[in-house]
LUMVEX-151240 format. One record per residue (C-alpha): residue number from 1; residue in three letters; y, x, z. Coordinates in Angstrom, 2 decimals. Layout:
N
+-----+------+---------+---------+---------+
| pos | code |      yy |      xx |      zz |
+-----+------+---------+---------+---------+
| NUM |  ala |       Y |       X |       Z |
...
+-----+------+---------+---------+---------+
This chain:
283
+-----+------+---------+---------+---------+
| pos | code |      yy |      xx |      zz |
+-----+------+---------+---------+---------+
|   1 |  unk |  -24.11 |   10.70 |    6.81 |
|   2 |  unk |  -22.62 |    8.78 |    9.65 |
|   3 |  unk |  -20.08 |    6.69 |    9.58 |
|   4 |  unk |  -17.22 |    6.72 |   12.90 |
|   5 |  unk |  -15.03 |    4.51 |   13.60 |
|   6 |  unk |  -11.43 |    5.26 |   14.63 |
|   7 |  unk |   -8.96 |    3.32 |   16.39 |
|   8 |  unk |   -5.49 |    3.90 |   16.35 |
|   9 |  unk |   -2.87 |    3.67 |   19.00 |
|  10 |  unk |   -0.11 |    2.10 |   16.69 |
|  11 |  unk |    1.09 |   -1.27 |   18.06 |
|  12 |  unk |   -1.38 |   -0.66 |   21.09 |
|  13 |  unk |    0.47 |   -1.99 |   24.58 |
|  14 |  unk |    0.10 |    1.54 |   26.41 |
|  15 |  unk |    2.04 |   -0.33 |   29.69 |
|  16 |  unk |   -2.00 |   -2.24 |   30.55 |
|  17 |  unk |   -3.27 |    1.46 |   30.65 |
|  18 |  unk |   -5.39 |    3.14 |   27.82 |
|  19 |  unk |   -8.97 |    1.52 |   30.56 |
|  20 |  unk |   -7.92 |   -1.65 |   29.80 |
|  21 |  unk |   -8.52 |   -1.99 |   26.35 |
|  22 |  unk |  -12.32 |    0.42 |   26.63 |
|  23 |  unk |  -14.50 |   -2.29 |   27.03 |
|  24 |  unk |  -13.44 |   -4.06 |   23.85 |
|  25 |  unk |  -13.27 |   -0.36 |   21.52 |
|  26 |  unk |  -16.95 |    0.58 |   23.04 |
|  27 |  unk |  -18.55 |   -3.16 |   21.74 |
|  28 |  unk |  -16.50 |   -2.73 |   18.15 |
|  29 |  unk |  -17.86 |    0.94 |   18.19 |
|  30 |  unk |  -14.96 |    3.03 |   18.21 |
|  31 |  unk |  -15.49 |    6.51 |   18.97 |
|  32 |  unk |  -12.50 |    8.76 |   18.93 |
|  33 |  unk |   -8.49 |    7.50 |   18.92 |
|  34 |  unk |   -5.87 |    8.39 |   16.41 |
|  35 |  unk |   -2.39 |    9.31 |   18.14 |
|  36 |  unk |    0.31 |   11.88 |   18.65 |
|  37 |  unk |    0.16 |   13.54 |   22.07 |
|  38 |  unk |    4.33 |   13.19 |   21.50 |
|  39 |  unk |    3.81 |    9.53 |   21.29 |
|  40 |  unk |    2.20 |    8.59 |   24.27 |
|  41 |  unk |    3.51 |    8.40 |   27.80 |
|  42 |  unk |    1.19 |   10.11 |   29.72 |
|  43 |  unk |   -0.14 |   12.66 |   27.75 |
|  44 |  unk |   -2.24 |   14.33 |   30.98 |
|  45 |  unk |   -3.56 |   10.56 |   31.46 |
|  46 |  unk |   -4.58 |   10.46 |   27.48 |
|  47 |  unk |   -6.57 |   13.57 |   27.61 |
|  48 |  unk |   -8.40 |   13.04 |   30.83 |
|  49 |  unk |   -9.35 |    9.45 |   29.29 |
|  50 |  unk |  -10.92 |   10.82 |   26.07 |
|  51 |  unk |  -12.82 |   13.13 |   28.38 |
|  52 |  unk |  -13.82 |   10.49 |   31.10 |
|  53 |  unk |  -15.00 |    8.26 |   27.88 |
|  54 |  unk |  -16.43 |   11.23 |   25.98 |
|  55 |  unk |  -14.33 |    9.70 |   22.95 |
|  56 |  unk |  -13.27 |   12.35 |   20.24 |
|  57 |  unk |   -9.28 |   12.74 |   19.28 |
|  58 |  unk |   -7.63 |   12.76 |   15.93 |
|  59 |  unk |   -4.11 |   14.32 |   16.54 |
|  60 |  unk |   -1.43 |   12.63 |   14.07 |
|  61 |  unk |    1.04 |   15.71 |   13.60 |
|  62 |  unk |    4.50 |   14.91 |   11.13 |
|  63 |  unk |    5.97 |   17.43 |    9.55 |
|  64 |  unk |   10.14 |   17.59 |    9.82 |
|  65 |  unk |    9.10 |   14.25 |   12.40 |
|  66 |  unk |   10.56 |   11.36 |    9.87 |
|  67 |  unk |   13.34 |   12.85 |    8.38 |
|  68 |  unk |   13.98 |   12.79 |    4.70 |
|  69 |  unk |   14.79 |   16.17 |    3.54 |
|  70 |  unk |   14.11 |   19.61 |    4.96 |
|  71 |  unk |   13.17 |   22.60 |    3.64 |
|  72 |  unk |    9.14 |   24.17 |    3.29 |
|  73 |  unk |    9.78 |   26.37 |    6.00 |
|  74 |  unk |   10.91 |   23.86 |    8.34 |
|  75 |  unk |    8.14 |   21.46 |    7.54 |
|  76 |  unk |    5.60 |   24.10 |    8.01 |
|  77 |  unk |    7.14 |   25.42 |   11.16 |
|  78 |  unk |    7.19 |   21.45 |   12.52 |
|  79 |  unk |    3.36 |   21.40 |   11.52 |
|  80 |  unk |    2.51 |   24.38 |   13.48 |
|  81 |  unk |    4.39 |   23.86 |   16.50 |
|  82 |  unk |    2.79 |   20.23 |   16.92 |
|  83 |  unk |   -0.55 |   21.53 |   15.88 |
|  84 |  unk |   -0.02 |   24.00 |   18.73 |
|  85 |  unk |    0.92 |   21.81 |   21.25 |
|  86 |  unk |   -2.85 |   19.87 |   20.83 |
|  87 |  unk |   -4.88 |   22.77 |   19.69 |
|  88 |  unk |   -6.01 |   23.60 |   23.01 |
|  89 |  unk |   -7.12 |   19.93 |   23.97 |
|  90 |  unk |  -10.36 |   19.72 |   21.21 |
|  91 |  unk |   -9.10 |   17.87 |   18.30 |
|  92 |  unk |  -11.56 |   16.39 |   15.63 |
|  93 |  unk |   -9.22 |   17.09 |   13.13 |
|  94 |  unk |   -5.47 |   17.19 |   12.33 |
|  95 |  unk |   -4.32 |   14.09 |   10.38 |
|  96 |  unk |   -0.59 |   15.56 |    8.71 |
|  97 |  unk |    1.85 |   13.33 |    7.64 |
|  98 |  unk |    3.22 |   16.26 |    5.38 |
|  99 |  unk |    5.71 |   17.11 |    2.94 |
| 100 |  unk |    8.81 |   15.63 |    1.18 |
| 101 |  unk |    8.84 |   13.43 |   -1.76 |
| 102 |  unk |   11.56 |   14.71 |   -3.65 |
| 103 |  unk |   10.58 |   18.15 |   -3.25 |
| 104 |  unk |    9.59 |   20.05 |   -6.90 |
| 105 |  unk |    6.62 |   20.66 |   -7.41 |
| 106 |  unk |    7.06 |   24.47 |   -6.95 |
| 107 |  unk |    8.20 |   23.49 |   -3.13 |
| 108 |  unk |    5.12 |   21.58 |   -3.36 |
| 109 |  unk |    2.81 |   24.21 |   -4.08 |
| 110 |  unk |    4.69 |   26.08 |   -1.63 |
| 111 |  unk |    4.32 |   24.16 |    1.02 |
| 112 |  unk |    0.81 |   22.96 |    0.66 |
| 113 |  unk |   -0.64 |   26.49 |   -0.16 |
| 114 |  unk |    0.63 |   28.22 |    2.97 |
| 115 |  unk |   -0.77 |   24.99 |    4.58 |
| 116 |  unk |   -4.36 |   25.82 |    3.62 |
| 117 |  unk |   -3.78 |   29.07 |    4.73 |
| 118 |  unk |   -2.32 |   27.87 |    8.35 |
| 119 |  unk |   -5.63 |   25.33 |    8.09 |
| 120 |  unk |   -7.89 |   28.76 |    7.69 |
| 121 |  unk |   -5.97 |   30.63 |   10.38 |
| 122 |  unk |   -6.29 |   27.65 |   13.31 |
| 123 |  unk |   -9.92 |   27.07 |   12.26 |
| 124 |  unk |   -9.96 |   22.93 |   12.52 |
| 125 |  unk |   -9.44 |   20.79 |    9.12 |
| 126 |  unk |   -6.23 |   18.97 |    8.36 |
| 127 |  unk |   -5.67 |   16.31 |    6.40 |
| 128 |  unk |   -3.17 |   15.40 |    4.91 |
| 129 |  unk |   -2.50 |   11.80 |    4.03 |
| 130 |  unk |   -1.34 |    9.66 |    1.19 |
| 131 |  unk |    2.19 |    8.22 |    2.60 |
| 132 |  unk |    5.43 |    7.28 |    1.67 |
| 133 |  unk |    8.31 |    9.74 |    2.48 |
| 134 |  unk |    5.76 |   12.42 |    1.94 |
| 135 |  unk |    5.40 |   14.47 |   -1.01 |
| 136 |  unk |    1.65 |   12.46 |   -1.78 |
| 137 |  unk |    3.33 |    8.92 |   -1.87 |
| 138 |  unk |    2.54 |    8.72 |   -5.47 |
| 139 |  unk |   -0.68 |    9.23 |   -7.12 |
| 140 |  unk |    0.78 |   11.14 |   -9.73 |
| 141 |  unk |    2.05 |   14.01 |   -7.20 |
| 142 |  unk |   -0.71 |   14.08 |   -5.48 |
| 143 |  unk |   -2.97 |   14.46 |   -7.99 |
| 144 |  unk |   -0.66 |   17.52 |   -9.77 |
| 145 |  unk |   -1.14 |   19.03 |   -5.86 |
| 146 |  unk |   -5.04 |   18.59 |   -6.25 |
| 147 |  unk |   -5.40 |   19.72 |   -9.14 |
| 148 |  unk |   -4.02 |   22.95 |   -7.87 |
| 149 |  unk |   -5.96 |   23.26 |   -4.47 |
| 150 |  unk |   -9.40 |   22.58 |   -4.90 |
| 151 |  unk |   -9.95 |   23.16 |   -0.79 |
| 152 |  unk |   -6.95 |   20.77 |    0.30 |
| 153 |  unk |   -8.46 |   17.68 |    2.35 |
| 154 |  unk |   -6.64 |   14.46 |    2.50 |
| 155 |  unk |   -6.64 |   11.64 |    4.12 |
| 156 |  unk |   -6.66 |    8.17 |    1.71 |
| 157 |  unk |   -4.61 |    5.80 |    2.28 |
| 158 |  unk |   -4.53 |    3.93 |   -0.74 |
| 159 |  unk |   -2.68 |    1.01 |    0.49 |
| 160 |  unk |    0.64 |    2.99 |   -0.30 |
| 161 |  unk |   -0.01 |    3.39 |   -3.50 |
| 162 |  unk |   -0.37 |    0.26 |   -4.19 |
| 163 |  unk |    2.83 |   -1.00 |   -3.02 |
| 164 |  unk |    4.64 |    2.08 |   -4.75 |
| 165 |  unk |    3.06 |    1.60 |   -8.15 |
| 166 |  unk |    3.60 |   -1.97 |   -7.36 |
| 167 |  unk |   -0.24 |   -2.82 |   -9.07 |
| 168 |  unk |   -4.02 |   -2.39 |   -8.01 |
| 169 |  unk |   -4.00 |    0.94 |   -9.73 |
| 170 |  unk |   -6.25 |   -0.18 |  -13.43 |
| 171 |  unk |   -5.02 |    2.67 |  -14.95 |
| 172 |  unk |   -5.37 |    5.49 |  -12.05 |
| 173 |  unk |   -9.20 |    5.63 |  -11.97 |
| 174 |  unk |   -9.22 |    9.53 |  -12.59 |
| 175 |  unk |   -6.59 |   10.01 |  -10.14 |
| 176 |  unk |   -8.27 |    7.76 |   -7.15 |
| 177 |  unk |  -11.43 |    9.74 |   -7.89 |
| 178 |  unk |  -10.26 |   12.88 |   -7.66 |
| 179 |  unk |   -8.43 |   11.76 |   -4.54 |
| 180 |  unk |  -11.75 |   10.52 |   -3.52 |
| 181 |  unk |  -13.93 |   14.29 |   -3.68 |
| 182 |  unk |  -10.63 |   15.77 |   -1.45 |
| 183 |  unk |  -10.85 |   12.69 |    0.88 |
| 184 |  unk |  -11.61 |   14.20 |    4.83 |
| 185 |  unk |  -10.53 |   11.02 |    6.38 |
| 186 |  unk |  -10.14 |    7.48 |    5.06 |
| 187 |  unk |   -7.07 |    4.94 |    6.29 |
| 188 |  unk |   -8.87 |    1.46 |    5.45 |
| 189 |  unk |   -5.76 |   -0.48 |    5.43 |
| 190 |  unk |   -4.74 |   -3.47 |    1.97 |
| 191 |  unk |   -2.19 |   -3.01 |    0.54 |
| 192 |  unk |   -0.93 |   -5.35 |   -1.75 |
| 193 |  unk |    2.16 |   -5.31 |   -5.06 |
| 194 |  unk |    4.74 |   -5.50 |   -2.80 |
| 195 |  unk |    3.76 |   -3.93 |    0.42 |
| 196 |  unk |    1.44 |   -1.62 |    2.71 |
| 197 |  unk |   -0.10 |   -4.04 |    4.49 |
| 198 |  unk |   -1.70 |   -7.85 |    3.58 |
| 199 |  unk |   -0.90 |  -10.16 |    6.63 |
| 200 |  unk |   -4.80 |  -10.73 |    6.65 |
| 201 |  unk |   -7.73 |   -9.82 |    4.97 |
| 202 |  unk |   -9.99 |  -11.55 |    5.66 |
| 203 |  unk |   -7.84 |  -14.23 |    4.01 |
| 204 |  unk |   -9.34 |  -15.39 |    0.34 |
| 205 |  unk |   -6.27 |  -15.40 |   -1.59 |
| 206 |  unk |   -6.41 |  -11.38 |   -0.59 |
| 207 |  unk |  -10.00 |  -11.18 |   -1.66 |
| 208 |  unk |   -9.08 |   -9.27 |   -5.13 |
| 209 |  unk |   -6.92 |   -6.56 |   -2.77 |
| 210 |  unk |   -9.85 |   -6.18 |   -0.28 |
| 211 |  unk |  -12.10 |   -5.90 |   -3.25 |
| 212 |  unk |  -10.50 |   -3.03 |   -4.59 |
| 213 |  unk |   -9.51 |   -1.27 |   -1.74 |
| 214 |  unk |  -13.60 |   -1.38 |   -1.22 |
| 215 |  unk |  -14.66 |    0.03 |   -4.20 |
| 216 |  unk |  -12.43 |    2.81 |   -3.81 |
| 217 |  unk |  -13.71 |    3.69 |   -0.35 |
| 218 |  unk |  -16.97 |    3.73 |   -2.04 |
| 219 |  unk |  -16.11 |    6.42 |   -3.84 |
| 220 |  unk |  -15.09 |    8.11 |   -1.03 |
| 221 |  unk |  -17.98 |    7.66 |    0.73 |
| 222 |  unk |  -20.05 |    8.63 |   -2.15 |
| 223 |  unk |  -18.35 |   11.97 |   -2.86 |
| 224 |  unk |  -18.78 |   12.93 |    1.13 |
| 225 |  unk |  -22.42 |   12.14 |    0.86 |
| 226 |  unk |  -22.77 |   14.54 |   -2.27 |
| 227 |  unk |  -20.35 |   17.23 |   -0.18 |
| 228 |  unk |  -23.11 |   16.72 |    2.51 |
| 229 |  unk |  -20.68 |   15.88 |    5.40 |
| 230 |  unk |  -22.45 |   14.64 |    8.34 |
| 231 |  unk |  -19.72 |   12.25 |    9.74 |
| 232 |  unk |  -17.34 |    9.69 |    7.72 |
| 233 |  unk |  -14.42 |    9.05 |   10.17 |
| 234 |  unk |  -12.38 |    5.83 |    9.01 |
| 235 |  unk |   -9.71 |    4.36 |   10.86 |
| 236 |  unk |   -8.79 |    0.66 |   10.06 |
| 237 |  unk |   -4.89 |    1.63 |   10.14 |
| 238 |  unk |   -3.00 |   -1.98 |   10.61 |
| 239 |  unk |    0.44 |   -1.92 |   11.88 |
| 240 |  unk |    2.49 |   -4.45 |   14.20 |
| 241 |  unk |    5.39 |   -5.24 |   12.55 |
| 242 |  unk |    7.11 |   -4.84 |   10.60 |
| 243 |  unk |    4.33 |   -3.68 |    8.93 |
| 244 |  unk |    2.51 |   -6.90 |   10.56 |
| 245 |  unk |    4.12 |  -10.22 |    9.04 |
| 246 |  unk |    6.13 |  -12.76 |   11.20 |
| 247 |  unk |    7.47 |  -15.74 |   10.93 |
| 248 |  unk |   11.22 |  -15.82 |   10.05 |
| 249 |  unk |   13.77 |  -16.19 |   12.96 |
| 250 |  unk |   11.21 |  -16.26 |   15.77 |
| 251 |  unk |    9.60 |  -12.94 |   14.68 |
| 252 |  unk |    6.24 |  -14.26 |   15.66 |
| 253 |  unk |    3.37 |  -12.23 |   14.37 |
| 254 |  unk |    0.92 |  -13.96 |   11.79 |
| 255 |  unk |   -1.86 |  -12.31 |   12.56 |
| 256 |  unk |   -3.55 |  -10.73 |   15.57 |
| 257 |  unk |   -3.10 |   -6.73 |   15.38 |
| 258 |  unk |   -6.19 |   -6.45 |   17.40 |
| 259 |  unk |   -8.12 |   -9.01 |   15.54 |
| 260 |  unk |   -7.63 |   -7.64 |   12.16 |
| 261 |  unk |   -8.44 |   -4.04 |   12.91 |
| 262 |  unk |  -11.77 |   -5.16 |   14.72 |
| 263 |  unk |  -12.77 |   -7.19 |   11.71 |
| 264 |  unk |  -11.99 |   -4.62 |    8.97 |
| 265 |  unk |  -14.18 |   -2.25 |   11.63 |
| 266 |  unk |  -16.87 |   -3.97 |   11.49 |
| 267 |  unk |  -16.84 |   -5.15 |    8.25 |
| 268 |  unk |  -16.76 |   -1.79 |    6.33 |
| 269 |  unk |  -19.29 |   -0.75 |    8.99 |
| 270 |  unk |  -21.68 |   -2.93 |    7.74 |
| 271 |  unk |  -21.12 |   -2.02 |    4.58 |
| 272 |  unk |  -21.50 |    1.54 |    4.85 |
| 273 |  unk |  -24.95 |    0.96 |    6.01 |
| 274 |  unk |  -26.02 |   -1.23 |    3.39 |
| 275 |  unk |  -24.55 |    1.19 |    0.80 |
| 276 |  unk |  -25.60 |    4.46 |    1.76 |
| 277 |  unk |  -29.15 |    3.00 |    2.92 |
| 278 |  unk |  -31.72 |    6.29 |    1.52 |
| 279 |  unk |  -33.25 |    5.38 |   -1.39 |
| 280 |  unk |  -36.70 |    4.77 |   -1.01 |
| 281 |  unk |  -39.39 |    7.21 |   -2.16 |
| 282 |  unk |  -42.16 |    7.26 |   -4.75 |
| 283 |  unk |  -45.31 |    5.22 |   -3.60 |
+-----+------+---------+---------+---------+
């Protein structure tokens, strides 16, 4: 298994021009982006770029946009609608903010059943991440939703959960495996008790938050080796702010976006390939 890097378009300056910022992606080691066609200004200038650079594209698709409320239909009619406006352009995979969070869990099972079936009638994977707003902001609903679809993929984002349980998840270890054998994609963002997103973390007084968030991506990377996937696509899904911290009243960022993303890049990349090195065999 492979590991491939993603890089999202979140925060990204799209005014310099999506060439401007290649040189730096190719010598991290990105290989696809991560963005809404909707989201972009140019969407004709987007696609001929990931052609030109022979980079691969993760749509980001939202069902009911942002929101709150709506019923299962109209959720599932805004996935399919978005997932037909990039279908034709050679997506990777769909990455679905989906769902509500205050739906029951028989609109749940709803909603996320006839989504597998959309998923088998399109013929590309979509995952569906762990978010706030969305029906799997809370381990405890997503794992009900699991339990029940053994073929669902997700994408884990386990930063949220952390802020929403407000705690490094001790007590969840069944759930965040079980999250781990459905997990397609991986978000490797820190969270921390009181938010998505540590300002740094490659700062030490974060080094318990990064250490966790590691060993449950080592899970996931574990359980896609036994699945026998061939490529592990994480993105290293840092926000500007205010996901970003700044300083108060002159709103001045305390970290580099940029900076942060590259490092977690590289860092899980090496660690990837020190912990899925083969095992050597009898002498």
């Amino acid at each position: 298994m492979k590991l491939k890097l993603v890089r999202h378009l979140w925060g990204v300056d799209l005014s310099h021009g999506l060439q401007h910022y290649l040189p730096r992606w190719r010598d991290v080691g990105y290989e696809a982006l991560e963005i809404s066609a909707r989201h972009v200004p140019d969407r004709p200038g987007l696609l001929r770029f990931l052609k030109d650079n022979e980079l691969q594209w993760i749509p980001q698709i939202f069902s009911n946009d942002f929101v709150a409320g709506g019923t299962v239909r109209e959720h599932l009619d805004s996935l399919r609608a978005q997932i037909e406006e990039h279908l034709d352009h050679g997506p990777l995979f769909f990455n679905a903010h989906s769902g509500y969070d205050n739906w029951s869990p028989a609109e749940a099972e709803d909603f996320y059943g006839q989504a597998l079936e959309l998923e088998q009638q399109i013929g590309v994977p979509i995952s569906h991440e762990t978010h706030r707003l969305r029906y799997f902001a809370t381990p405890w609903q997503t794992r009900h939703i699991l339990q029940q679809f053994p073929a669902l993929r997700v994408t884990c984002d386990f930063s949220h959960w952390v802020c929403v349980c407000e705690r490094l998840l001790p007590d969840l270890a069944d759930t965040i495996a079980l999250a781990a054998r459905h997990c397609h994609h991986l978000h490797a963002r820190v969270g921390f008790e009181e938010g998505p997103q540590v300002p740094d973390p490659a700062a030490p007084e974060y080094a318990t938050h990064l250490h966790a968030h590691e060993s449950w991506w080592d899970q996931v990377w574990q359980s896609q080796q036994a699945r026998g996937m061939a490529d592990s696509w994480l993105t290293p899904e840092f926000g500007p702010p205010p996901y970003l911290h700044t300083m108060p009243h002159t709103q001045v960022p305390v970290a580099d976006l940029a900076d942060v993303c590259d490092w977690m890049a590289r860092r899980q990349a090496g660690r990837f390939a020190a912990a899925l090195v083969p095992a050597p065999g009898p002498k």
